[in-house]
C-alpha positions as CSV (number, residue, x, y, z in Angstrom):
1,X,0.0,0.0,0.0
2,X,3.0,2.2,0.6
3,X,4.2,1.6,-2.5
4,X,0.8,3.1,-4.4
5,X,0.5,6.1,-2.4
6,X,4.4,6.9,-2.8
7,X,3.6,6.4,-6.5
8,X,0.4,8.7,-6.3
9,X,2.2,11.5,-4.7
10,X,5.0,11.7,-7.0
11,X,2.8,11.9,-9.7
12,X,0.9,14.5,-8.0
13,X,3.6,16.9,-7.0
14,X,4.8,16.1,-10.7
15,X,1.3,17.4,-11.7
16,X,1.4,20.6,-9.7
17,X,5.7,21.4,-10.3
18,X,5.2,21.3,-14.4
19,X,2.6,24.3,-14.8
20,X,4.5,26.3,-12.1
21,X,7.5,25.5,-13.7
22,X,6.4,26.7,-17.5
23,X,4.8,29.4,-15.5
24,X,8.3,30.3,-14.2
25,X,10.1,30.6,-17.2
26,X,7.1,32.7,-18.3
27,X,7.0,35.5,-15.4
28,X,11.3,35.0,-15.5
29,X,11.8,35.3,-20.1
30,X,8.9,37.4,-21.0
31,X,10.7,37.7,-24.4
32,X,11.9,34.2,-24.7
33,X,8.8,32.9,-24.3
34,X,6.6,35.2,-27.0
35,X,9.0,34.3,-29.3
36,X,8.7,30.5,-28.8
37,X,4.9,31.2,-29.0
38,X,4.6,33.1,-31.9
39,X,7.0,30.2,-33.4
40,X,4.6,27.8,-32.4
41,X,1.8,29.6,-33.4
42,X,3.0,31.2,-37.1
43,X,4.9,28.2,-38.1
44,X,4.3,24.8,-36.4
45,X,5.8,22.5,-39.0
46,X,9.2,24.7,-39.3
47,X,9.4,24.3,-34.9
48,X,8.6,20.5,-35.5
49,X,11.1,20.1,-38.1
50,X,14.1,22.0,-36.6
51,X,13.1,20.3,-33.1
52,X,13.3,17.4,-34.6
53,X,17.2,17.6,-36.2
54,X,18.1,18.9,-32.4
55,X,16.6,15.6,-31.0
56,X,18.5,13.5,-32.8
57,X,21.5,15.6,-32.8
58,X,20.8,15.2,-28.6
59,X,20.2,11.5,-28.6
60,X,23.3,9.8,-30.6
61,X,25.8,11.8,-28.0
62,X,23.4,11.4,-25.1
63,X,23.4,7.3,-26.2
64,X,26.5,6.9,-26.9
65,X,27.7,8.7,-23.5
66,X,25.4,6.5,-21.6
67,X,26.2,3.6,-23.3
68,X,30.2,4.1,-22.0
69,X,31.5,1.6,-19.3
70,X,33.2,5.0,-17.7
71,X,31.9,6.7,-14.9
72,X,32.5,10.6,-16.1
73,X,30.9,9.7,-19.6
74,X,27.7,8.8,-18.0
75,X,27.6,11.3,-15.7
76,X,28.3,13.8,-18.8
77,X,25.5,11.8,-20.5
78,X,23.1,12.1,-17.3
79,X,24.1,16.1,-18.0
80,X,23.1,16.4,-21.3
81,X,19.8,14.3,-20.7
82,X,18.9,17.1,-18.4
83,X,19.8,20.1,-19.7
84,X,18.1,19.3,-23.3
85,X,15.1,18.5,-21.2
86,X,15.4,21.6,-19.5
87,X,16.2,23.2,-23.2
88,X,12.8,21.7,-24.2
89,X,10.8,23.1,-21.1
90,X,11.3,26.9,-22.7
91,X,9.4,25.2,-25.8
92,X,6.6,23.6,-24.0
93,X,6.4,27.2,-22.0
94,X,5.9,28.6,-25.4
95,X,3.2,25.8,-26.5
96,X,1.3,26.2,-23.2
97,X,1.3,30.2,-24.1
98,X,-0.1,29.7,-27.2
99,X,-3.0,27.6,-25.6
100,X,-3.9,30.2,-23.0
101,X,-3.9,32.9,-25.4
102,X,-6.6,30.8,-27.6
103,X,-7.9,30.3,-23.8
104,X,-8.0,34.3,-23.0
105,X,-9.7,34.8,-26.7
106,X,-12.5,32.2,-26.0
107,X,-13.4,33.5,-22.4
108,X,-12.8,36.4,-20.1
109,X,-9.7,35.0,-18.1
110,X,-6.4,36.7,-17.1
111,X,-3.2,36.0,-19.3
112,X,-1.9,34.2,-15.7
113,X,-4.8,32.4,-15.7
114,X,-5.0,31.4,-19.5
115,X,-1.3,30.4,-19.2
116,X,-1.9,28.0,-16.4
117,X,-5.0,26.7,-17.8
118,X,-3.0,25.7,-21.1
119,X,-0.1,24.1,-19.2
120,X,-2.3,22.1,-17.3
121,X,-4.0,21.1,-20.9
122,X,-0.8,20.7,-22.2
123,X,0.3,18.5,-19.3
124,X,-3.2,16.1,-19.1
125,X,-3.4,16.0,-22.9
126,X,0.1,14.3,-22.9
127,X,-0.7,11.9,-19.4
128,X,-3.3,10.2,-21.3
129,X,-2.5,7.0,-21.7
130,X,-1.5,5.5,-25.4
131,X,-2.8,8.5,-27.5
132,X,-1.1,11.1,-25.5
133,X,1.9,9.3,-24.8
134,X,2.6,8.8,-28.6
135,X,0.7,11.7,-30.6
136,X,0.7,14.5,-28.1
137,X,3.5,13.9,-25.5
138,X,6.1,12.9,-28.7
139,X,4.9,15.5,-31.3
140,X,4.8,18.4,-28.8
141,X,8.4,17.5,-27.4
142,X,9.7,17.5,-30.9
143,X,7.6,20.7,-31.4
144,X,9.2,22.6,-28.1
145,X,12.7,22.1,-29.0
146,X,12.6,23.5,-32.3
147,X,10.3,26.6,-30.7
148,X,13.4,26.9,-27.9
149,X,16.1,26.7,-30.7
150,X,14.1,29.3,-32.9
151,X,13.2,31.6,-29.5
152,X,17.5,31.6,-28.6
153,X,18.5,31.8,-32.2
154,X,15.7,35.1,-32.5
155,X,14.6,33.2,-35.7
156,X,11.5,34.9,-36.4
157,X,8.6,34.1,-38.8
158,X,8.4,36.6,-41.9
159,X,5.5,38.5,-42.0
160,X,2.7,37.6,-44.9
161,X,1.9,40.4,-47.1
162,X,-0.5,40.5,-49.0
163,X,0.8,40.3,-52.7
164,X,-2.1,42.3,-54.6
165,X,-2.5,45.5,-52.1
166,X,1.0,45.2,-50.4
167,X,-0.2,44.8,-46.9
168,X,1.1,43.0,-44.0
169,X,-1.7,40.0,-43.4
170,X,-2.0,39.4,-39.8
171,X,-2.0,35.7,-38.6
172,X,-2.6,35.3,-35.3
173,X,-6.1,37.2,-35.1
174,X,-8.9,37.5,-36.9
175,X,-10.1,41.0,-37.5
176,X,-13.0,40.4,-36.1
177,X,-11.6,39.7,-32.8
């Protein structure tokens, strides 16, 4: 019985540490953050694409490091495992800012509020078993560190313009809104 409730309550505190954590890097990198989001949300198969050539420039050091019968190398690989996750987390901040700003549009909530509500999307979307493990959890991870490469590299989307009246074409919004 101890052993269920230890596992229940690391999954809980899990539960409650990832939005506080995106939520962190939001209220700490303002910048770094709206630039991952608008990455995320002007050009989702570009972040996907780049994230994925860092992934598997990440994983055949990471492998190989851990796959070394020497102390130092795995501890180095150990590293690298979680710094890149870490790396990824300014990504999935990004993502989860991009949901609570579709959140804020829908309904009269705070950007705070919004933001926490689409972590906590992000995060139950991904826990569900299967589905989210292989076509939310994978895709988005992919997804986060391309947004964190594009965010720390400034890499930003060009504006759309309109090619018969020369105008920039807004993407995000409709003008309606």
């Amino acid at each position: 019985m101890a052993d269920i409730s230890a596992i229940f309550f690391i999954l809980l505190i899990l539960g409650v540490a990832f939005p506080a954590m995106l939520a962190a890097w939001w209220l700490l990198f303002p910048n770094l953050i709206a630039r991952a989001q608008t990455r995320v949300a002007k050009s989702p198969a570009a972040s996907f694409w780049l994230g994925l050539i860092v992934v598997i420039a990440l994983t055949v050091p990471i492998f190989i490091l851990l796959a070394l019968p020497f102390g130092p190398a795995k501890l180095i690989g150990w590293i690298m495992l979680g710094a890149s996750l870490a790396f990824s987390s300014i990504g999935s901040a990004g993502i989860a800012a991009h949901l609570g700003a579709r959140l804020t549009q829908q309904g009269n909530l705070s950007p705070i509020s919004g933001f926490i509500r689409g972590a906590v999307i992000l995060e139950l979307a991904a826990f569900f078993p299967i589905l989210g493990w292989l076509f939310v959890w994978i895709p988005l991870l992919i997804t986060a560190f391309g947004a964190t490469t594009f965010a720390l590299l400034n890499w930003m989307p060009r504006e759309k313009v309109d090619k018969e009246t020369g105008i920039q074409v807004n993407t995000l919004k409709p003008e309606n809104a």
